[in-house]
C-alpha positions as CSV (number, residue, x, y, z in Angstrom):
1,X,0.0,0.0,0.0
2,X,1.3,3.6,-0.9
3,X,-0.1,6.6,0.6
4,X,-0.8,9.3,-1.6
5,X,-2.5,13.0,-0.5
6,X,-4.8,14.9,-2.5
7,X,-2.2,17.2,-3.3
8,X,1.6,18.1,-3.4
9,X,3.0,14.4,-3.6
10,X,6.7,13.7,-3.9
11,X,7.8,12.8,-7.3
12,X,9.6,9.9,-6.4
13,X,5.9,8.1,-5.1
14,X,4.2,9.0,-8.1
15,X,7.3,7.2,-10.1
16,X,6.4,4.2,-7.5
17,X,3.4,3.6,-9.5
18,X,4.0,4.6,-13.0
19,X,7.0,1.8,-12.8
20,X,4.2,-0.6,-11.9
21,X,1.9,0.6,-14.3
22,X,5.1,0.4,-17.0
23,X,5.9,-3.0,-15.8
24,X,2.5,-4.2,-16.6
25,X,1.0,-3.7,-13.1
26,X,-2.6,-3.4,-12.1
27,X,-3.1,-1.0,-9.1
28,X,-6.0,0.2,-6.9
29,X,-6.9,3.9,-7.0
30,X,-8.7,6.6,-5.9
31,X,-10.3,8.0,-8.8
32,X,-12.5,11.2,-7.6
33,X,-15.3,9.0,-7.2
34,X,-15.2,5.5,-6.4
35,X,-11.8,3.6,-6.0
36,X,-10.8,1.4,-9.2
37,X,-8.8,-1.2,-10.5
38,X,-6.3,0.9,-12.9
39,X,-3.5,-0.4,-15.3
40,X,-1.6,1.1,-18.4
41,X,-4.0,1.0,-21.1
42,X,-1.8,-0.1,-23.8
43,X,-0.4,-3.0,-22.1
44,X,-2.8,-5.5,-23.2
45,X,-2.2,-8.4,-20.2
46,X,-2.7,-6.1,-18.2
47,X,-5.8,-5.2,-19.4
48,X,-7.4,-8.7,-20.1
49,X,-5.8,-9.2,-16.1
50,X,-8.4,-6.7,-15.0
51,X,-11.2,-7.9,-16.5
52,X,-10.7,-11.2,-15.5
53,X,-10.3,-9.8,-11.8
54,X,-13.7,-8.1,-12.7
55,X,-15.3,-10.6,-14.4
56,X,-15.9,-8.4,-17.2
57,X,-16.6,-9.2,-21.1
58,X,-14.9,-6.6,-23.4
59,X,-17.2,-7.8,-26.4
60,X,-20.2,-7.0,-24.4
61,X,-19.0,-4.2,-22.1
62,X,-16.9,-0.9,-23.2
63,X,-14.0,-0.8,-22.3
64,X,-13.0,2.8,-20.1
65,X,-9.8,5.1,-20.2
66,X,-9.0,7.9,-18.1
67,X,-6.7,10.7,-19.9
68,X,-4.9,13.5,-18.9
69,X,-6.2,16.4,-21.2
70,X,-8.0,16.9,-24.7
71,X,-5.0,16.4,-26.5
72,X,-4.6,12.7,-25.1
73,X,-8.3,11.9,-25.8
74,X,-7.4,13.0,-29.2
75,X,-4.7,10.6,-29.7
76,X,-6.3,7.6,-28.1
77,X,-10.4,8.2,-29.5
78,X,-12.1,9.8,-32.5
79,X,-14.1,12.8,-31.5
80,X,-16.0,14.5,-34.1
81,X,-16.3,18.6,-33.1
82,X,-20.0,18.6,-31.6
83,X,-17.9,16.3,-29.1
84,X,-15.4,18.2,-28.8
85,X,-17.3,21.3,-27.8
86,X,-19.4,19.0,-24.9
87,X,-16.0,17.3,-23.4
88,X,-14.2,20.5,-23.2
89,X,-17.1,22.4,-21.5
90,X,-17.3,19.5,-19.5
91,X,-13.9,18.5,-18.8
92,X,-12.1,17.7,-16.3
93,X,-15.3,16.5,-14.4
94,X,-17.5,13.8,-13.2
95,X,-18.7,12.1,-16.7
96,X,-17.9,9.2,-19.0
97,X,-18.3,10.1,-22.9
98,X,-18.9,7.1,-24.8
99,X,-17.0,7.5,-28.5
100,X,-14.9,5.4,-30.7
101,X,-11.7,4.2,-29.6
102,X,-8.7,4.3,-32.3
103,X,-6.5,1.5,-33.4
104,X,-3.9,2.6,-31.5
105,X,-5.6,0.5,-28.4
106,X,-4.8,-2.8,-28.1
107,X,-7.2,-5.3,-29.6
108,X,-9.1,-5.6,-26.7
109,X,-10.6,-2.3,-26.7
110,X,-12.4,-3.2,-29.9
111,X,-13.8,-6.2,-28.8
112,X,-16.8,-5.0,-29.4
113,X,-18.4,-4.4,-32.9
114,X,-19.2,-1.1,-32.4
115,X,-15.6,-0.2,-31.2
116,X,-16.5,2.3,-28.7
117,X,-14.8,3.1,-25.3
118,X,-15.9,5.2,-22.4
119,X,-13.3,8.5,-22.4
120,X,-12.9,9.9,-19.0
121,X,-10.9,13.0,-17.1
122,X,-11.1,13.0,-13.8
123,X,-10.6,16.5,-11.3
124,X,-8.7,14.4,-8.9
125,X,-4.8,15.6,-8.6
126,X,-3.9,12.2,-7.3
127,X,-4.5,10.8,-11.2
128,X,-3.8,13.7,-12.7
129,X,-0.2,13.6,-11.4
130,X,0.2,9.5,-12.4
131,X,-1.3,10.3,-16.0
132,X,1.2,13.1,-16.5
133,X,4.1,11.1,-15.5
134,X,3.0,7.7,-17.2
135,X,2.2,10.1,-20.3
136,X,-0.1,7.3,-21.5
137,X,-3.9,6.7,-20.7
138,X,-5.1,4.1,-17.6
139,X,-7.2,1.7,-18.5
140,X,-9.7,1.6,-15.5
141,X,-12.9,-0.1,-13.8
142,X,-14.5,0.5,-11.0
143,X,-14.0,-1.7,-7.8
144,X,-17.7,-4.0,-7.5
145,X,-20.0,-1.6,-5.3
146,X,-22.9,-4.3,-5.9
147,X,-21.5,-7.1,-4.4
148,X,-20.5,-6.2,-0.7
149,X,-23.3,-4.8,2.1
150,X,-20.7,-2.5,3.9
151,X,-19.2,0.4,1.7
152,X,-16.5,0.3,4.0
153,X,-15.3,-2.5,1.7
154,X,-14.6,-0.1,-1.3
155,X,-14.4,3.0,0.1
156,X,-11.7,2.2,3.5
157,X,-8.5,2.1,1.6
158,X,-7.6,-0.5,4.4
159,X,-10.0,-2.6,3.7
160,X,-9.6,-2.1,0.3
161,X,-6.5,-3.8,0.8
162,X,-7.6,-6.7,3.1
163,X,-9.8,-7.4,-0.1
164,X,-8.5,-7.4,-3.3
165,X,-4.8,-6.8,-2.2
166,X,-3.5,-10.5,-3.0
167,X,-5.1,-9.1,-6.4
168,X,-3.2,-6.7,-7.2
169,X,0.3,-4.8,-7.6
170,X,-0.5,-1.7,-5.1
171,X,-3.0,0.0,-3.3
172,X,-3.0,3.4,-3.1
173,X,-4.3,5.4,0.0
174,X,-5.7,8.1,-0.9
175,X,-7.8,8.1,2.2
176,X,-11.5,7.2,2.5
177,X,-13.8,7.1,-1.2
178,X,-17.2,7.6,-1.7
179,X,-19.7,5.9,-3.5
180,X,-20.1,8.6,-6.5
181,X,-20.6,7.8,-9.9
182,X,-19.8,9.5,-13.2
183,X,-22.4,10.3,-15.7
184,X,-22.1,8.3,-18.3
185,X,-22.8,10.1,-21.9
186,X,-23.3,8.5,-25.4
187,X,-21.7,10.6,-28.0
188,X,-23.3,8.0,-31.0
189,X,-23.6,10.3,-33.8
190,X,-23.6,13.6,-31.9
191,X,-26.8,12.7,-30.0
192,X,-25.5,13.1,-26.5
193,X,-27.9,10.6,-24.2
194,X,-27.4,10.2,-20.9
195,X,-27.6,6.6,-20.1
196,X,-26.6,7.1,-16.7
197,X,-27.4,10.1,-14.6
198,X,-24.0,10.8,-11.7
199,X,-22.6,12.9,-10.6
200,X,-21.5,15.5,-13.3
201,X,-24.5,17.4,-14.4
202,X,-23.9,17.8,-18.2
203,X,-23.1,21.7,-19.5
């Protein structure tokens, strides 16, 4: 486990995890929201690790990235420029923009015929920092809020841990989560539907 603060962290812990991340690490992370399982997006065993660990489909479910600015979503998804406007005006922020991932992913991500990803850019300094240093996009998924009774279980870094520690490569403490959720946007032909209403109120 690595504690990291919402702000000001050394350099030298933030390298802690982008080695892991370059080695092909998966970590635990606070991600502004919820904690998640997080790995380098273009390492694809790392990927495939995750969803295994989350028992998650990439044909059937879209794959998510978090990136560190505009100019990264650019390189990593096609946005047409009615998307463009929306994710700027809304981003950084509290959404996931459904849009079509580029080839430049690992096969994975277009598992699914439709070849869409969810595109994300979270407020939260703690990723912020790790994206800038890794200069490549995480690949990430939430950790499973349905399946335990006490929150404590995904929101207590320590118990976060105790969990799904044996898991994974590192925990980071970013101290205690919450249970908030990102609105999820479809972007499919520049009709932007929410499917899921979060926290992010759409501008």
């Amino acid at each position: 486990m690595l504690k990291l603060y919402p702000k000001n962290n050394p350099p030298q812990r933030i390298k802690e995890v982008v080695d892991i991340l370059n080695d092909g690490g998966v970590i635990i992370y606070p991600t502004g929201t919820t904690y998640a399982f997080g790995c380098h997006a273009l390492k694809e065993r790392a990927v495939e690790r995750i969803c295994k660990i989350r028992q998650i489909d990439p044909a059937t479910h879209p794959l998510a990235v978090i990136c560190y600015d505009m100019s990264s979503i650019s390189e990593y998804a096609q946005i047409s420029n009615a998307a463009y406007k929306v994710m700027k005006r809304n981003l950084p922020g509290k959404f996931t923009f459904i849009i079509p991932g580029k080839r430049v992913l690992p096969k994975i991500f277009r598992s699914r015929k439709t070849g869409e990803i969810g595109i994300r850019m979270p407020e939260s300094d703690i990723v912020r920092d790790i994206l800038q240093a890794l200069d490549a996009p995480l690949m990430t998924v939430s950790l499973p809020a349905d399946s335990y009774d006490d929150i404590a279980y995904i929101t207590d870094p320590g118990l976060i841990e105790e969990t799904f520690g044996s898991q994974v490569d590192l925990v980071i403490d970013g101290g205690i989560g919450c249970l908030g959720e990102t609105t999820i946007v479809d972007c499919h032909d520049d009709e932007f539907n929410i499917i899921r209403q979060g926290e992010g109120i759409l501008q």
